[in-house]
C-alpha positions in Angstrom: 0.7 26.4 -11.7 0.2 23.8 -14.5 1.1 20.4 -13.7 3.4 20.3 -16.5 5.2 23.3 -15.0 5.0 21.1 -11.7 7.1 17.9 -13.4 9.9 20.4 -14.8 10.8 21.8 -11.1 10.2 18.0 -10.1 12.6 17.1 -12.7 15.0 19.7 -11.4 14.4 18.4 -7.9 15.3 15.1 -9.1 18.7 16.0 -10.4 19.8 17.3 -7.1 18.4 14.2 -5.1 20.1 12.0 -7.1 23.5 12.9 -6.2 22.3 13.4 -2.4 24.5 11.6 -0.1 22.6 9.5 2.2 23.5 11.8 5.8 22.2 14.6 3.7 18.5 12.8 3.1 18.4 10.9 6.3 18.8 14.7 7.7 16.1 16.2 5.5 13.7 12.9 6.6 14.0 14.0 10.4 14.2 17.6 9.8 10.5 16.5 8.4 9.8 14.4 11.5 10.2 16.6 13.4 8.2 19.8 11.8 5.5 17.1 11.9 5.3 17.0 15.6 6.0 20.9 16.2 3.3 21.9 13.6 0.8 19.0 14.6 -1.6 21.9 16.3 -2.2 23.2 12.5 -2.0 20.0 10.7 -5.0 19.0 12.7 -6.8 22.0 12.7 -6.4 21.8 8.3 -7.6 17.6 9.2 -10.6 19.1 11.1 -11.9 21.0 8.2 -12.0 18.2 6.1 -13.9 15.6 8.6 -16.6 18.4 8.8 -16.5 18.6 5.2 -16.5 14.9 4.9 -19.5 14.6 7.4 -21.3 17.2 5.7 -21.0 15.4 2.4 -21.9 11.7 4.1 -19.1 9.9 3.9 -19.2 6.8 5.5 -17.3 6.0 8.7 -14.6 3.7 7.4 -13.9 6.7 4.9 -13.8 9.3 7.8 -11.6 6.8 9.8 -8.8 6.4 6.8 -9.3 10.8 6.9 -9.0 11.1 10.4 -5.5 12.7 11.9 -4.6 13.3 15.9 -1.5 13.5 17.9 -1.1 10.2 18.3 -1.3 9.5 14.0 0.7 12.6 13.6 3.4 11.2 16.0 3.0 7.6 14.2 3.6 8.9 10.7 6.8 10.9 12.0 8.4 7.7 13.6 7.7 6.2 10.0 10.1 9.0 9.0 12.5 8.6 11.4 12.3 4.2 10.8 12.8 5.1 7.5 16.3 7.0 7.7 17.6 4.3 9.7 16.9 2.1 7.0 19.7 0.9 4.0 20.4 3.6 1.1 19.3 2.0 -1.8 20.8 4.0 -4.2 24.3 2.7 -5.3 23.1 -0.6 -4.1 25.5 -2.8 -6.5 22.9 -5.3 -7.5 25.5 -7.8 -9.5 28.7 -7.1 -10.5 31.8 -9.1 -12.3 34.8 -9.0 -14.3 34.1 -10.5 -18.0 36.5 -12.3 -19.9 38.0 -9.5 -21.8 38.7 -7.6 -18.8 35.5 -5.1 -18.4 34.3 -4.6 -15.2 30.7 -4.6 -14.9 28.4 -3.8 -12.2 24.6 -3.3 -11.8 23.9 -0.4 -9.5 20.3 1.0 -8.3 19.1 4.5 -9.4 16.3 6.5 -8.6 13.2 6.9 -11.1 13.4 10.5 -10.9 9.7 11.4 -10.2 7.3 9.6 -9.0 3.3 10.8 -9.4 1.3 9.3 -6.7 -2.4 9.4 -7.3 -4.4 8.2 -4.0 -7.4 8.2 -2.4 -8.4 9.6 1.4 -5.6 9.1 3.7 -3.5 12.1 4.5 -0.5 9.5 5.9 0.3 8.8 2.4 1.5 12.1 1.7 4.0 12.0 4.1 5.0 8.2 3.2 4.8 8.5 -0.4 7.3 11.9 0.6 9.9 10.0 2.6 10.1 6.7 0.7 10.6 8.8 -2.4 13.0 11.3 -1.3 14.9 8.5 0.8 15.0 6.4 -2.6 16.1 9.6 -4.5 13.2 10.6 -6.1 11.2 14.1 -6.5 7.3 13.1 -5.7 4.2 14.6 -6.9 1.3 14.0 -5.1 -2.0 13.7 -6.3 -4.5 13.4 -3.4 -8.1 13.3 -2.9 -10.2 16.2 -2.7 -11.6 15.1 0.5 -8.4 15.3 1.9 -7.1 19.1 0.3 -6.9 20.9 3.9 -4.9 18.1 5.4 -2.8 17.7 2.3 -1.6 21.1 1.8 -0.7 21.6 5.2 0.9 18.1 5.3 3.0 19.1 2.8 3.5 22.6 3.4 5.2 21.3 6.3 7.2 19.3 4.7 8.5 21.7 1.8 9.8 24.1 4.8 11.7 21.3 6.4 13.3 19.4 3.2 14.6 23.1 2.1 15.7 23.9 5.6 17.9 20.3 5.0 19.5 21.8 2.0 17.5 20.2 -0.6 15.3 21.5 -3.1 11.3 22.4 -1.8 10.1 20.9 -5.1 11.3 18.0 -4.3 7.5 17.2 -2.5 5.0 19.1 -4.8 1.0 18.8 -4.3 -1.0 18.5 -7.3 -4.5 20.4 -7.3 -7.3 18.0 -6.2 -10.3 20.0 -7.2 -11.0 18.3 -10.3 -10.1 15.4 -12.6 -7.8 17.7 -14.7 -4.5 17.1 -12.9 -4.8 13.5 -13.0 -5.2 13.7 -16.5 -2.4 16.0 -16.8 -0.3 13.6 -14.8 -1.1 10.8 -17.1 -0.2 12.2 -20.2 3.1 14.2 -18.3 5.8 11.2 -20.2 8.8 12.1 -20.6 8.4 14.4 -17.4 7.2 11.6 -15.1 9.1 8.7 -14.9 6.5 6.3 -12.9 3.3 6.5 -11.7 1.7 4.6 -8.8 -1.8 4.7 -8.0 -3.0 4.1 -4.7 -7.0 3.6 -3.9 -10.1 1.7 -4.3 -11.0 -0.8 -7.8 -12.0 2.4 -10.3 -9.1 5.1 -9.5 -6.3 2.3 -10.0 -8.4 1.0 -13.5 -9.2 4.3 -14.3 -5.0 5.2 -14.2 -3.9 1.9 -15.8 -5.9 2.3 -18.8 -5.7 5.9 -19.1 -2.1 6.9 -18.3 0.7 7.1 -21.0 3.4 7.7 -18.3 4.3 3.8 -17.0 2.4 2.7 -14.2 3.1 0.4 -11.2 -0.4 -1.4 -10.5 -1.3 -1.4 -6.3 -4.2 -3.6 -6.2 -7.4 -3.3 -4.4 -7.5 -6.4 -1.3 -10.2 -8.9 -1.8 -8.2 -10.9 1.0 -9.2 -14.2 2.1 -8.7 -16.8 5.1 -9.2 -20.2 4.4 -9.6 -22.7 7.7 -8.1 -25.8 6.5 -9.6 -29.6 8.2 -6.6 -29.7 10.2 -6.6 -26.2 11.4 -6.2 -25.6 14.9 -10.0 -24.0 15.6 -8.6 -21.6 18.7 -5.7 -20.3 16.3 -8.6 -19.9 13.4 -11.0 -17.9 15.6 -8.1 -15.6 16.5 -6.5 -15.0 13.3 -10.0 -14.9 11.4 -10.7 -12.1 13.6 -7.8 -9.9 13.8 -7.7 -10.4 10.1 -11.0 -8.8 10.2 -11.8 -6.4 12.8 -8.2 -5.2 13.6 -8.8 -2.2 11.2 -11.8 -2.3 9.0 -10.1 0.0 6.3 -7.4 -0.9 4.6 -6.4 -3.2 1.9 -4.6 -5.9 3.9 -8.3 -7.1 5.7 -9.8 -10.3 5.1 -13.1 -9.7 3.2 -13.8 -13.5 2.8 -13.7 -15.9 5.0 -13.6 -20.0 3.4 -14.3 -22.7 6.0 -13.6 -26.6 4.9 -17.0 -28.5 5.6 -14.8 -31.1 7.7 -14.6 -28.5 10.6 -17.7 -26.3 9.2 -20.1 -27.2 12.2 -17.6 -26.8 14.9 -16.0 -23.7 13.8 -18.6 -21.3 12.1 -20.9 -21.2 14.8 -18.0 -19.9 17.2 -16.9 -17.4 14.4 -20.3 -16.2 13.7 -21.0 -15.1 17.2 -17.7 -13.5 17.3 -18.6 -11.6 14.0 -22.2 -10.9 15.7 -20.1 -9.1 18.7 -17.7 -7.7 16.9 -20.8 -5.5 15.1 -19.6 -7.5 11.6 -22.3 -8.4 9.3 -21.8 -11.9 7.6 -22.7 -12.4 4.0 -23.2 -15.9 4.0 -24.6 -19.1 1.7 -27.0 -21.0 2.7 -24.9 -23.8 4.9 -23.2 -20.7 6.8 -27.0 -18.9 7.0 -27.4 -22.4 8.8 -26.1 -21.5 11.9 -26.9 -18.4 12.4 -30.2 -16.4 11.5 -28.1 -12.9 11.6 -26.6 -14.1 8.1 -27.1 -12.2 5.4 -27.9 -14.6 1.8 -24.2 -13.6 -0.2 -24.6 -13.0 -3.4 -22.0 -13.3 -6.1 -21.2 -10.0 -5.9 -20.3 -10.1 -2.6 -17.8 -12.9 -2.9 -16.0 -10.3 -5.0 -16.1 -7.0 -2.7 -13.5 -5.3 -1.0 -15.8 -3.9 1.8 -13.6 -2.2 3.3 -16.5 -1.9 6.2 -17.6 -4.0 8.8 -18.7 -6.5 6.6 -17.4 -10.3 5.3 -18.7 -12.8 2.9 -18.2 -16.5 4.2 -18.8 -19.9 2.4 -18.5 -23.7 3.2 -15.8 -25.7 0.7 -15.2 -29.2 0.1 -12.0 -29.2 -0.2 -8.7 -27.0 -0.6 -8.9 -27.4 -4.0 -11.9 -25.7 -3.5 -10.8 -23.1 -1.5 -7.7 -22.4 -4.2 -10.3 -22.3 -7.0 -12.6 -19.7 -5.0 -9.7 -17.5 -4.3 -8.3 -17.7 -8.3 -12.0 -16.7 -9.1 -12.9 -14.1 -6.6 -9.3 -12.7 -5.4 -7.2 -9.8 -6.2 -4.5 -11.3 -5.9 -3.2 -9.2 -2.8 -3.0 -11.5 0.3 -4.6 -15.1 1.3 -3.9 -16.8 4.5 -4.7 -20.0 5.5 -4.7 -21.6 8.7 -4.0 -25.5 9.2 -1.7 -28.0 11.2 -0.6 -30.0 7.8 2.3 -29.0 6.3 1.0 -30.5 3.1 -1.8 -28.6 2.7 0.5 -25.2 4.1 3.0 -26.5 1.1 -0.1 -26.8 -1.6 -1.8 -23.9 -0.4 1.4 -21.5 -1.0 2.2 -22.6 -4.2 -1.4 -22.8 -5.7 -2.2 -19.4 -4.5 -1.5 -16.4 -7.3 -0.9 -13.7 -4.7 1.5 -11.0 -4.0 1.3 -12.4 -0.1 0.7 -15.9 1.3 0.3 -16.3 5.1 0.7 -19.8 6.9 -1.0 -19.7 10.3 -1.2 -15.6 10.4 -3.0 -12.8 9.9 -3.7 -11.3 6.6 -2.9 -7.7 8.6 1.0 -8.9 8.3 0.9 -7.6 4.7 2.7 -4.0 4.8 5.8 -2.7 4.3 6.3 -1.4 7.6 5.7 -5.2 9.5 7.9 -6.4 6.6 10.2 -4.7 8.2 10.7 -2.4 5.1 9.7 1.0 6.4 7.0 3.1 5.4 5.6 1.7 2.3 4.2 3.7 -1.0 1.7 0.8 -1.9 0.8 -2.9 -2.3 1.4 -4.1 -5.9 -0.3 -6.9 -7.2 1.1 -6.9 -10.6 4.4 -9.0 -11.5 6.4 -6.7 -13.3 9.3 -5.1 -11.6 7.4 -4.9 -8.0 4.9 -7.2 -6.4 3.8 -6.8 -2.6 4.9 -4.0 -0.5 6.6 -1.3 -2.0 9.5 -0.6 -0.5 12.9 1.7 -1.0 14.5 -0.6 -3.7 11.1 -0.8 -5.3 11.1 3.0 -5.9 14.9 2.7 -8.0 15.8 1.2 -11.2 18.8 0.1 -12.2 22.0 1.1 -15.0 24.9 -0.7 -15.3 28.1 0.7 -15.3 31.0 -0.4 -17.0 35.1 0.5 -16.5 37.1 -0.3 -18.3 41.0 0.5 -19.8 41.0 1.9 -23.2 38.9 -1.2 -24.2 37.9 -1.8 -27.9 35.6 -3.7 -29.6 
């Protein structure tokens, strides 16, 4: 099927969700739940295919990790589900309302898109998040994954087709787009007037590559160059902790630090604790000369590395002079996704937050904190980075637009 004929049904899908109450979707999100967990034996049998598949072809082990599926990820993305139909409806929302002078009453209520193309990379738990969160928020999804991923994918949402139609909604409301070659992204790009938003999810080139490309509008989720800056009056314990859980909690995904900035007043008290962390933690340190210093395990960064999302056991770390220093680093070398920094001044917590140009500024915490579902928002369909419409996590109001509504009494004007 073409992926034109794909946006029509999704477009058909759409109508019916949008007049879906919310018992009638919270029921189709654990009616999915739950086919999850009955049907995990076969889910993980399609997963298995594509780690061999994946090992065969060399992936690396952080890309293997973001593929991987078991019970216990199965049962995790199904309690996502479930979180997520005991969050807030967002459609009907009444954003702002009032009663203008000549009598009109006026209110600005959220709407669904319609459909929503999601084009991602690797992990199979975005197909069931980019699922709910759509169909929660109204929305018909079609889902573009990664070839790497087809097996899991198509019994992911094979799954979830059965159960949403079983809830009395339409099955095309969660369609799969063919991953086998570049064609149905570019389909998907040019599908305007069919597709109301697209949202790509995945490393620098496939969210460029979409942005520039695409015709149908696009909501930018950046890649996480994230940084920790230690501050002169930072608390060196509550650095070392936070440096490494921003690190080493879980090598993969887009909320990691990748960069670590350490102000020279506290430089030769704190880097040679963090470095031997690093060293036991199995993370290699891309360093400049003054870190390379204290440890002869650094590796010389290069300016290339100051800009990597590694996404690997990896981090590039560098001595500043000062937090103005540290800002002008991160404006140079960030993404704009998350920063932290970690200090006992509230003047320098106060400058830091309103210097730094990112979706996500942590005071004293992890960089990890950064996700829809510690936000308390439920499963999340990205991280934007852009400043239109959505910035940070993407949660269920972020996937609705609005239209305002006007009554009024036989008014003229």
């Amino acid at each position: 099927m073409s992926v034109v004929e794909q946006a029509r049904r999704a477009r058909d899908a759409a109508e019916a969700l949008a007049t879906a109450t919310r018992t009638v979707k919270d029921a189709a999100l654990h009616a999915m739940a739950d086919a999850l967990v009955t049907r995990t034996p076969e889910i993980l049998t399609a997963n298995a295919a594509d780690l061999a598949a994946g090992r065969d072809a060399g992936l690396s082990a952080a890309v293997l990790d973001r593929l991987a599926l078991d019970e216990g990820r199965v049962a995790a993305i199904a309690d996502a589900l479930r979180q997520m139909a005991a969050l807030p409806d967002p459609v009907g929302e009444v954003v702002r309302g009032s009663t203008l002078p000549n009598g009109l009453e006026l209110r600005q209520v959220r709407v669904p898109f319609g459909v929503v193309g999601i084009v991602y990379e690797g992990r199979p738990n975005v197909t069931v998040d980019a699922a709910g969160i759509c169909l929660k928020s109204g929305n018909a999804a079609l889902l573009r994954g990664s070839s790497s991923a087809a097996h899991s994918n198509a019994a992911l949402v094979a799954v979830l087709r059965d159960a949403v139609s079983g809830a009395g909604l339409p099955a095309d409301a969660v369609q799969l787009l063919d991953s086998s070659t570049r064609d149905s992204v570019k389909e998907l790009m040019r599908a305007r007037g069919l597709v109301d938003v697209l949202i790509p999810r995945g490393g620098a080139s496939l969210i460029r590559a979409v942005v520039e490309e695409s015709t149908v509008p696009v909501i930018e989720t950046g890649v996480g160059n994230c940084h920790v800056y230690v501050d002169a009056a930072a608390d060196l314990g509550k650095a070392l902790a936070i440096t490494l859980n921003a690190k080493t909690q879980r090598l993969s995904t887009c909320n990691t630090a990748e960069s670590l900035l350490v102000h020279r007043d506290v430089a030769d008290a704190f880097l040679p604790a963090v470095l031997a962390a690093f060293a036991d933690a199995g993370v290699t340190v891309h360093g400049t000369p003054e870190v390379a210093a204290h440890s002869d395990a650094v590796v010389a960064a290069t300016e290339e590395d100051f800009g990597t999302e590694y996404l690997s056991a990896d981090i590039s770390v560098a001595v500043v002079d000062s937090l103005d220093a540290a800002v002008a680093h991160i404006r140079r070398y960030g993404t704009g996704h998350t920063e932290a920094i970690v200090t006992d001044s509230q003047r320098a917590a106060r400058e830091f937050v309103a210097r730094v140009d990112s979706a996500a500024v942590m005071v004293n915490a992890s960089t990890r904190f950064t996700d829809g579902g510690e936000f308390g928002f439920g499963a999340e369909i990205g991280i934007s980075t852009q400043k239109l419409h959505a910035r940070g996590p993407m949660g269920l109001p972020e996937l609705t637009s609005t239209k305002y509504v006007v009554t009024g009494d036989g008014h003229l004007r």
